[in-house]
C-alpha positions as CSV (number, residue, x, y, z in Angstrom):
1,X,61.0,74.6,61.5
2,X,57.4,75.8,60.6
3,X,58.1,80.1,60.8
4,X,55.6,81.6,62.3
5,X,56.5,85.5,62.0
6,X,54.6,88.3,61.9
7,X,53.1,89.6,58.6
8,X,54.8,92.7,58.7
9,X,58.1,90.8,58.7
10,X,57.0,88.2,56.3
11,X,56.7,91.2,53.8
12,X,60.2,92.1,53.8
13,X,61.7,88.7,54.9
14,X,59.6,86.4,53.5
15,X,62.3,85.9,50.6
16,X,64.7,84.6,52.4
17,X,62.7,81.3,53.7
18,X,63.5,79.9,50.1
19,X,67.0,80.9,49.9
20,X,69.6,77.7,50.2
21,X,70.9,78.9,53.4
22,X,67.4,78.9,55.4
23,X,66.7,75.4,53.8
24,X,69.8,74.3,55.2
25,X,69.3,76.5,58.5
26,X,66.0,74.9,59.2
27,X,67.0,71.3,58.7
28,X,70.1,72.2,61.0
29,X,67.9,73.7,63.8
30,X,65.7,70.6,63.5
31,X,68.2,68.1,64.2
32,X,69.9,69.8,66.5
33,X,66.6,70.5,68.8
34,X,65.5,67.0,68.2
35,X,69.0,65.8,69.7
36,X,69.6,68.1,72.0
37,X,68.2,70.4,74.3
38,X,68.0,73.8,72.9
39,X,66.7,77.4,73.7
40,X,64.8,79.2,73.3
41,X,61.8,76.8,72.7
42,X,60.6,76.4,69.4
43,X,57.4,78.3,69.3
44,X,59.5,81.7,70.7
45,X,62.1,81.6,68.2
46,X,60.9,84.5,66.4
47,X,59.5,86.1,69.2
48,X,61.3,89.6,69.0
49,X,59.8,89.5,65.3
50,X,56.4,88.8,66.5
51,X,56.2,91.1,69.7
52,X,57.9,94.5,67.6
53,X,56.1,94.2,64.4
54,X,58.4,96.1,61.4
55,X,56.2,99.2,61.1
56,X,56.6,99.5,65.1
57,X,59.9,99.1,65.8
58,X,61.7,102.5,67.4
59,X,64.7,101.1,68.6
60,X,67.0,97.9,67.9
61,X,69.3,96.6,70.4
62,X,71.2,93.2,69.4
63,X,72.6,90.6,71.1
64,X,75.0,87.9,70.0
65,X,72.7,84.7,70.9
66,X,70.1,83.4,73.4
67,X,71.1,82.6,76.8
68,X,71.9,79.3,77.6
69,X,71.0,77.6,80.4
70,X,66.8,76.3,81.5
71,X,64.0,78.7,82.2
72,X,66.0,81.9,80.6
73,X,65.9,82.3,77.0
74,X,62.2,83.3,75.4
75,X,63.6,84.8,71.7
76,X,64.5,88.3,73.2
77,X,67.7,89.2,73.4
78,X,69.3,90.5,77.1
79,X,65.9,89.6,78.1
80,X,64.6,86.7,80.7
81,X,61.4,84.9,81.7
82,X,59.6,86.0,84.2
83,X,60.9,84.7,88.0
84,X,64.0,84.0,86.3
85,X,67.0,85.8,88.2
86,X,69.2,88.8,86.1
87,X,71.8,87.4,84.3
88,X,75.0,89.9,85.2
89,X,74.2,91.5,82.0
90,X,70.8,92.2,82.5
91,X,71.7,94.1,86.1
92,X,74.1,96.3,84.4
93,X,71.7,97.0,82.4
94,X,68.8,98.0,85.1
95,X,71.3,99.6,86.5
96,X,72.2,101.7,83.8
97,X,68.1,102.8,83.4
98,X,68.3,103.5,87.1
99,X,70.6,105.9,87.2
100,X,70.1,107.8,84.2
101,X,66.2,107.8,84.5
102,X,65.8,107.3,88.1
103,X,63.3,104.0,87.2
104,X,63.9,101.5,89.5
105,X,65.0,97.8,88.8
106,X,61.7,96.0,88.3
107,X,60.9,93.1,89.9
108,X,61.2,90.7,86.7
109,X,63.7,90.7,83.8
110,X,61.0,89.9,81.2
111,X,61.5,93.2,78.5
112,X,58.2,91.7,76.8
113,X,57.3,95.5,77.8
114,X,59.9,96.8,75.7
115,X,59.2,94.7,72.5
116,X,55.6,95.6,72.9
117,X,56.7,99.7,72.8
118,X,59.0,99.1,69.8
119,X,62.1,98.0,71.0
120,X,63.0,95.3,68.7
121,X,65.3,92.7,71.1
122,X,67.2,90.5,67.9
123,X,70.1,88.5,68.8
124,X,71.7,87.8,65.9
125,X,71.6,83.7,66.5
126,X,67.9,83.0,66.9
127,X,68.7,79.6,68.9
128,X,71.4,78.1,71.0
129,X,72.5,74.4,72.8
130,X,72.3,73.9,75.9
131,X,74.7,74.9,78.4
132,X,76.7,76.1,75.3
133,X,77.0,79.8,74.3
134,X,77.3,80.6,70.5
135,X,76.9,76.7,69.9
136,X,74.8,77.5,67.0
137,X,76.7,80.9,65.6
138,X,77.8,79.2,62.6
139,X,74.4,77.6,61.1
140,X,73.4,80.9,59.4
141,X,70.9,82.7,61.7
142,X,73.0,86.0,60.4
143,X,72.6,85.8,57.2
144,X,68.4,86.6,58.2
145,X,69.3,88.3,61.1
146,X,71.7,90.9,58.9
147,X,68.5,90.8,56.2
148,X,66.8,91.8,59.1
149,X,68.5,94.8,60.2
150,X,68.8,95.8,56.3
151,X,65.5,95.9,55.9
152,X,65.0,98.2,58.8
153,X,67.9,100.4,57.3
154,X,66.3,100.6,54.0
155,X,62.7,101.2,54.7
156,X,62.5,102.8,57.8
157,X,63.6,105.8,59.3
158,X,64.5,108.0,62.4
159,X,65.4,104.4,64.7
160,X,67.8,104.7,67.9
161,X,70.5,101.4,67.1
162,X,71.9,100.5,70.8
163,X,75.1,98.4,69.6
164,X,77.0,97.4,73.0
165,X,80.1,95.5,72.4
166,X,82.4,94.5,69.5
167,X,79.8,92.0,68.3
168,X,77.0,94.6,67.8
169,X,79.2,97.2,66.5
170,X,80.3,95.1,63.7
171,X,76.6,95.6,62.5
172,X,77.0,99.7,62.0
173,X,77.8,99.5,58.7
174,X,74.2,98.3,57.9
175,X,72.9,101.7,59.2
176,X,72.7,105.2,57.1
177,X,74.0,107.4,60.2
178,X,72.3,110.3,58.3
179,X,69.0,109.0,58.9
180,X,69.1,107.5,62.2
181,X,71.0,107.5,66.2
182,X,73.3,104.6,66.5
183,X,74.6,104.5,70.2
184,X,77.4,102.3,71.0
185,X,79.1,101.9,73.7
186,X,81.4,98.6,75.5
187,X,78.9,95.4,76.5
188,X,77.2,95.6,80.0
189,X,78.7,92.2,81.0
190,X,80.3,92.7,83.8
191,X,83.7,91.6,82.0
192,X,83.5,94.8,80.1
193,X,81.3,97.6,82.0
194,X,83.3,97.1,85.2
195,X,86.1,98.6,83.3
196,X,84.6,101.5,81.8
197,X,82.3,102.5,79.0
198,X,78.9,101.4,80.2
199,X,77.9,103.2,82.9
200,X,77.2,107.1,82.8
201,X,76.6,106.9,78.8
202,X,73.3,108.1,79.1
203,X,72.0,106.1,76.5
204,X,68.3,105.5,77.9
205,X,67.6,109.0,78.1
206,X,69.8,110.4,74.3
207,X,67.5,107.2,72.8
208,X,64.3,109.1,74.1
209,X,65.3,112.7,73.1
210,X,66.4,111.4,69.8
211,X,62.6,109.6,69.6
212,X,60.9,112.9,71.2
213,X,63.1,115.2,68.8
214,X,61.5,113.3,65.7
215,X,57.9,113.2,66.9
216,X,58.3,109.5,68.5
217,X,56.6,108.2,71.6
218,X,59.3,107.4,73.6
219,X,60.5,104.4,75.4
220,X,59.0,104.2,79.2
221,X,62.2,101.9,80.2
């Protein structure tokens, strides 16, 4: 896996390409792309990293791991390639912006436009098998993910952390509260939101005063 990340990444992540566990991560995502089919394709992997450079990022929201099934996954988490249709998620999600914005659903589910505002979109696996959801949770994608969201923690400042679900949560202990908003709320998948938690939290529009408040552009969702 030749990592092609931005430089402003490479700066504070660069480290961990020679650590054991990214040796052994790479030669893991190798075989298993050259055996199977995989998502997202190679060359988006690090997409998130590459369309939110570090010194740009305003707001994280993680996922768990890529979609799995063709045409969706493009290495942003929650997000989908153009003419692709919303994954249940994803329309709880427009929903959500809808109503406490009043923006209506766009047409695609490509948040391209997000990562290119500062909205860094990191799943916490980078890849995934086909047809197989958190096949490849256990090859080590955290470890750089969690170095990831540490180096945000301890060099930057004044971020809005969306942390939907159990999964994301589990990261909040990464994060100075002091110094940043976390918001966290249940998962929009429809397994979750539809029982309460989701909707009505407001969390579009507290992410954008929180940005506004600190003298941040603010996220046109």
């Amino acid at each position: 896996m030749n990592v092609q990340i931005h430089p402003s990444w490479k700066q504070y992540l660069g480290g961990e390409f020679d650590k054991q566990y990214f040796v052994g991560l790479t030669a893991a995502v190798r075989q298993e792309y050259s055996h199977h089919t995989c998502y997202p394709p190679g060359p988006q992997i690090f997409n998130a990293f590459n369309l939110c450079p570090f010194d740009r990022v305003k707001v994280v929201i993680i996922g768990q791991d890529p979609y799995h099934e063709p045409g969706q996954a493009h290495g942003l988490s929650f997000s989908v390639q153009d003419g692709i249709p919303f994954p249940p998620s994803l329309q709880n999600i427009f929903k959500e912006i809808e109503q406490d914005l009043g923006t209506p659903v766009p047409t695609s589910g490509n948040l391209s436009r997000w990562a290119e505002q500062g909205v860094l979109l990191l799943n916490a696996t980078l890849t995934v098998r086909a047809h197989m959801a958190n096949s490849h949770a256990t090859l080590g994608w955290q470890t750089f993910t969690d170095a990831a969201i540490r180096a945000l923690a301890t060099h930057r400042e004044h971020l809005v952390y969306m942390l939907w679900g159990g999964f994301a949560r589990s990261k909040a202990y990464m994060i100075d509260r002091q110094r940043n908003l976390i918001l966290e709320s249940v998962h929009p998948s429809p397994l979750s939101a539809n029982r309460g938690g989701w909707f009505g939290q407001h969390q579009f529009s507290r992410c954008n005063e929180y940005l506004r408040a600190n003298g941040i552009e603010e996220i046109k969702w």
